[in-house]
C-alpha positions as CSV (number, residue, x, y, z in Angstrom):
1,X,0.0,0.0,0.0
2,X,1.5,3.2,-1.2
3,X,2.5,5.7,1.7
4,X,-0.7,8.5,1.8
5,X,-0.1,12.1,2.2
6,X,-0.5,11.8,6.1
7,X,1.8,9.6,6.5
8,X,4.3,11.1,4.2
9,X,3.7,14.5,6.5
10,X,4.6,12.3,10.2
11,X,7.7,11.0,8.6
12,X,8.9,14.7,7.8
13,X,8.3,15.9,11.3
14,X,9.8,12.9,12.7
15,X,12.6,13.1,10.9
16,X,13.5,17.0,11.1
17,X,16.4,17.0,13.7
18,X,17.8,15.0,10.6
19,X,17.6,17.1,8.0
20,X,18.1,20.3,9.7
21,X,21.7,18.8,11.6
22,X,23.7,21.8,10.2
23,X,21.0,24.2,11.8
24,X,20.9,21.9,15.4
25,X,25.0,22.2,15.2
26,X,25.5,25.9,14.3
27,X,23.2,26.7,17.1
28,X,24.8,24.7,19.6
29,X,28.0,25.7,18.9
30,X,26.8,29.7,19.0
31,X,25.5,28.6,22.8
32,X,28.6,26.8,23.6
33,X,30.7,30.3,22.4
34,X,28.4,32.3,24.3
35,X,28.7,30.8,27.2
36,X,32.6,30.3,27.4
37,X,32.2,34.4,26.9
38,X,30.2,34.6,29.5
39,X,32.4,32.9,31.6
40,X,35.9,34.5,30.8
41,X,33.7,38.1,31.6
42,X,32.8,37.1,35.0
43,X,35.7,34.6,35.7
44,X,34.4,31.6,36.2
45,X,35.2,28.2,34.8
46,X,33.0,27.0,32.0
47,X,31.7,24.3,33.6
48,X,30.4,27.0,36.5
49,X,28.6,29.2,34.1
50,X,27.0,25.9,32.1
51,X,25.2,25.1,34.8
52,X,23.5,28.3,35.9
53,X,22.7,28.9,32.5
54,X,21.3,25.4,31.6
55,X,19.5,24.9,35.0
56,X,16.3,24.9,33.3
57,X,17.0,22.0,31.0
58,X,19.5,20.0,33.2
59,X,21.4,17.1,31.8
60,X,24.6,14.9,31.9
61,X,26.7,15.2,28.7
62,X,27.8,12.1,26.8
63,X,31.2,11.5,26.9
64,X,33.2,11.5,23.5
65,X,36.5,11.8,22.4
66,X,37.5,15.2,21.7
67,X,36.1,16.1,25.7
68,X,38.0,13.3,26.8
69,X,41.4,14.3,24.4
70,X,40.9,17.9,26.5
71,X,40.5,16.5,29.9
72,X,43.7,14.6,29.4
73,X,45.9,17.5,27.7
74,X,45.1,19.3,31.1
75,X,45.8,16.6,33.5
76,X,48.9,15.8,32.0
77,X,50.1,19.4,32.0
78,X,49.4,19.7,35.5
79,X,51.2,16.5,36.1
80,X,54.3,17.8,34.5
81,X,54.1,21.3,36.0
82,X,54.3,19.7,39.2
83,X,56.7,16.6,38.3
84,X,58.3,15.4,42.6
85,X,61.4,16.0,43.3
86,X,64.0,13.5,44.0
87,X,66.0,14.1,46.8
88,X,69.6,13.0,46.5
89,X,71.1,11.5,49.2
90,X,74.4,13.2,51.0
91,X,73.7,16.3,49.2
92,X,73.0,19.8,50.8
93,X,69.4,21.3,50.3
94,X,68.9,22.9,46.5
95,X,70.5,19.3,44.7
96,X,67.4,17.9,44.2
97,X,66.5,16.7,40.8
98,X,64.0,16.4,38.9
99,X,61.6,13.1,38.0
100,X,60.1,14.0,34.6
101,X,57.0,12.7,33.5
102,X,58.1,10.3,31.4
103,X,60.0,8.3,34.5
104,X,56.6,8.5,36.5
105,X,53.7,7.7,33.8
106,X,55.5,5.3,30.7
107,X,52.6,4.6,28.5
108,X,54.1,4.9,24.8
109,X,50.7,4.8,23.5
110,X,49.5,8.0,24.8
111,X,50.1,10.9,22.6
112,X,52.8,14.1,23.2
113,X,51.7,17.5,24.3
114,X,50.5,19.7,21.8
115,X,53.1,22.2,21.5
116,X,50.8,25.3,23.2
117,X,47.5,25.8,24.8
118,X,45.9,27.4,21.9
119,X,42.6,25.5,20.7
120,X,44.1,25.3,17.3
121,X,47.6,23.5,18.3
122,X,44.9,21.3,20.6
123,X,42.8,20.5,17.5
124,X,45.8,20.1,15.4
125,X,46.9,17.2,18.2
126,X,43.8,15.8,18.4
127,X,43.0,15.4,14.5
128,X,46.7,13.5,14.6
129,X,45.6,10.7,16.8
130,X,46.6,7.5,15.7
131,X,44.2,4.6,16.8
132,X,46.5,3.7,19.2
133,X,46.5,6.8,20.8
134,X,42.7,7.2,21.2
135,X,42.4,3.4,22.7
136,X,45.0,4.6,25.3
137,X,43.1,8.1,26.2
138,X,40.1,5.9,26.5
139,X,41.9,3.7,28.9
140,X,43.3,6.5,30.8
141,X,39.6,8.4,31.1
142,X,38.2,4.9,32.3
143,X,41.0,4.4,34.7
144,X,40.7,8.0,35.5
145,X,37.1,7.9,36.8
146,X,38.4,5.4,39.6
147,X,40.4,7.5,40.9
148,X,39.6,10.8,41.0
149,X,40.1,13.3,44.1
150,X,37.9,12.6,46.7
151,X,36.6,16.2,47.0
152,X,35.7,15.8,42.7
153,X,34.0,12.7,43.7
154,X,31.6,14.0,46.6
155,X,30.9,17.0,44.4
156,X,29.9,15.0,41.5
157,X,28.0,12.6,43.3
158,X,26.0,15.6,45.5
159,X,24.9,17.1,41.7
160,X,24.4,13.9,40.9
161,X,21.6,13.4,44.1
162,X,20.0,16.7,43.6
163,X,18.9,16.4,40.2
164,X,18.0,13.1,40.4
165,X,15.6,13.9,42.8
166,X,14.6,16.9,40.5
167,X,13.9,14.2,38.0
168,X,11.8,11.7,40.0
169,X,9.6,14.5,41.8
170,X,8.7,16.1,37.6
171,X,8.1,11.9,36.6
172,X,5.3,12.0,39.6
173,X,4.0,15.5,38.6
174,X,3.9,16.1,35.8
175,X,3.6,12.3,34.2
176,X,2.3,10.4,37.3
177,X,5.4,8.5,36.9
178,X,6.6,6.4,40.2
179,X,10.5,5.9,40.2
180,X,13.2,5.5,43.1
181,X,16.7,6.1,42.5
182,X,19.7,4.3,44.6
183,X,23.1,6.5,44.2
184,X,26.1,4.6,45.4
185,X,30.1,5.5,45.1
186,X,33.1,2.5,45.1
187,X,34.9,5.6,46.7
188,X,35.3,5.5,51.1
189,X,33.5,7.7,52.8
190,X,31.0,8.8,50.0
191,X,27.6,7.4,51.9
192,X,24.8,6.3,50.0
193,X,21.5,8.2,49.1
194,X,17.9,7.3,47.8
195,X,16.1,9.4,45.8
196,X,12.7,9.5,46.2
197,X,9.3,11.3,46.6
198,X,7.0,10.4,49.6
199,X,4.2,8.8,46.9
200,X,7.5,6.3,46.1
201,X,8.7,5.9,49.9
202,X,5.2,4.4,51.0
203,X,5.4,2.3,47.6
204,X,8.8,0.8,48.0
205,X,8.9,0.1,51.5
206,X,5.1,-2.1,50.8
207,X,7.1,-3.9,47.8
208,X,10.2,-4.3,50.1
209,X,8.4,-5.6,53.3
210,X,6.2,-8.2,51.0
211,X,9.8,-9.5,50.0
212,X,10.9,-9.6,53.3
213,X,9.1,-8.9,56.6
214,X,10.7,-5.6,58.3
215,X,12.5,-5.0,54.5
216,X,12.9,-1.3,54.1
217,X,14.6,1.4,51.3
218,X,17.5,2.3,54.0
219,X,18.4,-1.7,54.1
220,X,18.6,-1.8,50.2
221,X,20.4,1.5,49.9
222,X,22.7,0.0,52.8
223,X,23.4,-3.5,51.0
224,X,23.5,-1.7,47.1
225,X,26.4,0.2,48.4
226,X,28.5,-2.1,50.2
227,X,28.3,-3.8,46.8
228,X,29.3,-0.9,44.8
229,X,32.1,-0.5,47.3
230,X,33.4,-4.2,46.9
231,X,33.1,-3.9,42.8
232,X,31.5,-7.5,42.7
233,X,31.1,-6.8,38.7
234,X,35.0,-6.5,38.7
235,X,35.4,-8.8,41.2
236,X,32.6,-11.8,42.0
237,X,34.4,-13.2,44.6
238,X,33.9,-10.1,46.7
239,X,30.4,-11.3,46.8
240,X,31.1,-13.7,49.7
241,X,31.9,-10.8,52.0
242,X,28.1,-9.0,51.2
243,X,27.3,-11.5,54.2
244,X,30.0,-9.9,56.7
245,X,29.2,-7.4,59.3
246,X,28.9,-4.0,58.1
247,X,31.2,-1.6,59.1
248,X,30.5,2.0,57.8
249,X,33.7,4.4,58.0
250,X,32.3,8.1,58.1
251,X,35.8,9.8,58.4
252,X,37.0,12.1,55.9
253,X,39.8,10.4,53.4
254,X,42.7,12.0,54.7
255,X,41.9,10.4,58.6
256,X,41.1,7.4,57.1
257,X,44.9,7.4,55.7
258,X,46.0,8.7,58.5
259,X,45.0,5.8,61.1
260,X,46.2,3.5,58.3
261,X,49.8,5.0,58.7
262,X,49.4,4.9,62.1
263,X,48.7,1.1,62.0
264,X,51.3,0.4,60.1
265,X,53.6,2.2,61.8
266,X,52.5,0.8,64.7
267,X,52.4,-2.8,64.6
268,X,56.5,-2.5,64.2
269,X,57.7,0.0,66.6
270,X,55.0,-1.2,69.9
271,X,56.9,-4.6,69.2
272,X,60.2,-2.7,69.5
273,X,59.7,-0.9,72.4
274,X,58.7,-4.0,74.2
275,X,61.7,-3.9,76.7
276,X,61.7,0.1,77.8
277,X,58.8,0.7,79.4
278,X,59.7,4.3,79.7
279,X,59.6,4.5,76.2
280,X,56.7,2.6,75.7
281,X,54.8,4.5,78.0
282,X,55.6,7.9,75.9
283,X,54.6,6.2,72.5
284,X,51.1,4.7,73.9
285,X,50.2,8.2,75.5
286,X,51.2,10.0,72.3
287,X,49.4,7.5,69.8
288,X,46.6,6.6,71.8
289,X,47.9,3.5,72.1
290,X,48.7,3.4,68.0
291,X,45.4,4.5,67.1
292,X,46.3,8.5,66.9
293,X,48.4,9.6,64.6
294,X,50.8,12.1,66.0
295,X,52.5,14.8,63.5
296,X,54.9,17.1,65.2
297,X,58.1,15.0,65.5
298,X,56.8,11.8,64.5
299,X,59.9,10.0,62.7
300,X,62.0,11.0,65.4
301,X,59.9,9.7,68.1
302,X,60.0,6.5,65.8
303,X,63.7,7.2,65.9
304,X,63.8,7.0,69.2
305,X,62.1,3.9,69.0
306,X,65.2,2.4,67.4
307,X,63.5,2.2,64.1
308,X,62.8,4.5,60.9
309,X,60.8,4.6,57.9
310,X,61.4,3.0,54.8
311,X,59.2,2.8,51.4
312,X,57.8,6.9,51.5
313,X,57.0,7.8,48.3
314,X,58.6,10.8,46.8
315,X,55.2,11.7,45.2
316,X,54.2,11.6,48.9
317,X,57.2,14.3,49.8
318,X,54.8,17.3,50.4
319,X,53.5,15.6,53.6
320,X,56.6,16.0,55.5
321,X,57.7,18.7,57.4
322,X,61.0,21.0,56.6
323,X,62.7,19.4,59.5
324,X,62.6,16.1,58.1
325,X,66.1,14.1,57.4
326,X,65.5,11.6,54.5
327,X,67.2,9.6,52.0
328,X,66.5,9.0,48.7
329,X,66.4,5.0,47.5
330,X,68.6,4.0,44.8
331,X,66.0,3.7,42.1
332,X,64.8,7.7,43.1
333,X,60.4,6.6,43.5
334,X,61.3,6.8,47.7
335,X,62.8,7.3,50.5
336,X,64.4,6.4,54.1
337,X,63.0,8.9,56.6
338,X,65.1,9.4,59.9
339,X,63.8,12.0,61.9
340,X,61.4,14.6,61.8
341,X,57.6,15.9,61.5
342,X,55.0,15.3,59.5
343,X,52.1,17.6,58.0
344,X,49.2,17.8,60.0
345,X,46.0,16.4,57.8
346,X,44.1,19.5,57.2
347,X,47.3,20.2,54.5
348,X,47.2,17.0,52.8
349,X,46.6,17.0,48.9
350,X,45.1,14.7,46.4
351,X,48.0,13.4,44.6
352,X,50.5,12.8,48.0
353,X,47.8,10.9,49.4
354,X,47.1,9.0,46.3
355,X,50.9,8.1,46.4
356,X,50.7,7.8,50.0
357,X,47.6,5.2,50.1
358,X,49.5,3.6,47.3
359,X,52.5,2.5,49.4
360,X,50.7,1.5,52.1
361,X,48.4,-0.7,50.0
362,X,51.4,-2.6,48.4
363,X,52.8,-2.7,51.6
364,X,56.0,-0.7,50.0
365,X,55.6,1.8,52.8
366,X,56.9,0.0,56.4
367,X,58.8,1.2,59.5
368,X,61.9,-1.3,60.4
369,X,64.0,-1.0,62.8
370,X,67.0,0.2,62.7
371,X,69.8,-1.9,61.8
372,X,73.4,-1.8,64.6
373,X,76.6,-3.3,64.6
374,X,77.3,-6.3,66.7
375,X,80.7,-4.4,68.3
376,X,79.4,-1.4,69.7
377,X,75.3,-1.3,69.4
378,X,75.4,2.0,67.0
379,X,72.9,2.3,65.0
380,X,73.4,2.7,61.1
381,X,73.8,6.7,60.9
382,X,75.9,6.7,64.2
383,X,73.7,7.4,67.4
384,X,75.0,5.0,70.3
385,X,71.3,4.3,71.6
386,X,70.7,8.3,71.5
387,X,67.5,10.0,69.8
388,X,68.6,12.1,66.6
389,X,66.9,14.7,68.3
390,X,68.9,15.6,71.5
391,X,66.0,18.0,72.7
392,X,63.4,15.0,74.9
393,X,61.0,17.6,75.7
394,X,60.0,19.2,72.5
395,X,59.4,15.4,71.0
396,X,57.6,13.6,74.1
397,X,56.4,16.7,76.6
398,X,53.4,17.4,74.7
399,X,52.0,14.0,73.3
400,X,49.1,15.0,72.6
401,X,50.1,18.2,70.6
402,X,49.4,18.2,66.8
């Protein structure tokens, strides 16, 4: 049966975002410009002024290629703007060298720089990409949205809550629409939400509690997290521990790291200072008993302790205090820390604690003690069974001083 005129009509208005692409693109482009201008007169970030602009039709972009190409020409620059220094051992302060980026990140796939920030050298690099290239930017994007900053994740996941919920409430209202939403993050501390309008509560907790008696939306959210947490679609063996005790770690990432140090610090020195109970005595009031993590003088109370740190990463350098004495390993990625303090959390960045978490993880960060010669007891770097720091008081007097 040959198409009639009415039908002929629907197919034109259903297909007009086809035949009018051009149009669709110039226009989104002319918004895209105008709201980058925007931006640069108020100075903001783009991303700032997009969303107060687009408010009114909120949604999350698609991800492609050339957005991902950007994101990764910024990170990198960043990365080699702020390569770590490698401190070289015996050498006065000012010796340091550098660790370029190519030591730290060797991935022969991923494309060079372009050779300036302008959007033309940019397009230039990104019209150049080999195949191989774009498979390892795509790797690096997936891998990248693992580990992001914990601040970028909380603030992506709170946008992601609110409009959400702006999304279910318009279903209900406008549509009659029912719909609950479960928002979970793999990364610690992020706690779960539910989205949902109080039609939907009243709804879900009756389908929950017909499942099982007592059943309700904070129990899912609870159980849907602590599998988003143990990757079980990465990882199906992790399944087995959905049947463990729940324990729910509100701290903020860099106190979470921080009693992990502590732990690991720990578990080695107590042990060491098993026959001074003087000593022992100072270490358990300053650490809580190895459950505090003390910063001013740490390493040198651990010095005094007989033992020292090995395994610090030198991306993890910015933690420590000035006074610190370290050593640099012989392949330049860490170092031997003898004395000194460390940063007090507040101070702690993204990428140290990454590198930080890191070591601890593959257990390249540990204290030991300190090795001494069978003749006279000395310890490696000469003290005969003396602190590096001579001064008792400053170290111990205040334990519970930050």
């Amino acid at each position: 049966m040959p198409p009639t005129d009415q039908t002929r009509q629907k197919k034109i208005v259903s297909h007009w975002h086809t035949r009018y692409r051009r149009d669709i693109y110039t226009l989104q482009a002319q918004h895209a410009r105008n709201v980058k201008a925007l931006s640069v007169k108020a100075k903001v970030d783009v991303a700032t002024a997009r969303r107060l602009i687009d408010q009114r039709t909120k949604h999350f972009r698609n991800p492609n290629l050339w957005n991902i190409f950007q994101e990764w020409v910024k990170w990198k620059r960043n990365r080699v703007n702020a390569e770590p220094v490698e401190v070289v051992a015996g050498e006065p302060s000012g010796s340091e060298v550098r660790v370029t980026e190519t030591e730290t990140q060797p991935d022969v796939d991923l494309p060079a720089l372009p050779s300036s920030t302008s959007r033309s050298d940019l397009y230039a690099a990104y019209e150049a990409l080999t195949s191989a290239n774009k498979k390892a930017i795509k790797g690096w994007a997936k891998e990248r949205v693992g580990n992001k900053p914990a601040l970028d994740n909380q603030k992506e996941f709170n946008l992601a809550c609110r409009d959400l919920l702006s999304r279910i409430t318009n279903l209900q209202l406008r549509f009659g629409i029912s719909a609950v939403a479960i928002l979970a993050h793999p990364g610690e501390g992020i706690i779960p939400q539910i989205a949902f309008t109080d039609q939907t509560n009243v709804a879900l907790g009756s389908a929950l509690n017909s499942i099982k008696k007592g059943t309700t939306g904070d129990h899912l959210t609870t159980m849907f997290d602590r599998a988003v947490k143990l990757r079980v679609w990465e990882r199906p063996e992790n399944e087995a521990d959905m049947d463990k005790p729940i324990v729910v770690s509100t701290l903020p990432p860099a106190q979470q790291l921080a009693k992990a140090l502590i732990k690991r610090i720990h578990d080695t020195v107590g042990p060491a200072l098993a026959n001074d109970e003087a000593a022992t005595t100072v270490w358990e009031k300053a650490t809580k008993g190895g459950t505090r993590l003390r910063y001013k003088g740490l390493f040198s109370m651990i010095a005094e302790a007989r033992c020292m740190i090995q395994g610090w990463p030198i991306e993890a350098a910015a933690l420590l205090k000035h006074d610190t004495t370290k050593e640099a390993s012989t392949d330049g990625k860490a170092m031997t820390i003898w004395s000194g303090s460390l940063s007090n959390t507040a101070t702690w960045k993204e990428g140290a604690m990454d590198a930080l978490r890191m070591a601890l993880e593959s257990d390249a960060l540990r204290a030991t003690v300190t090795p001494t010669t069978a003749a006279t007891g000395q310890t490696q770097d000469g003290a005969a069974g003396q602190s590096q720091n001579d001064d008792d008081e400053d170290d111990f007097g205040d334990a519970d001083a930050d």
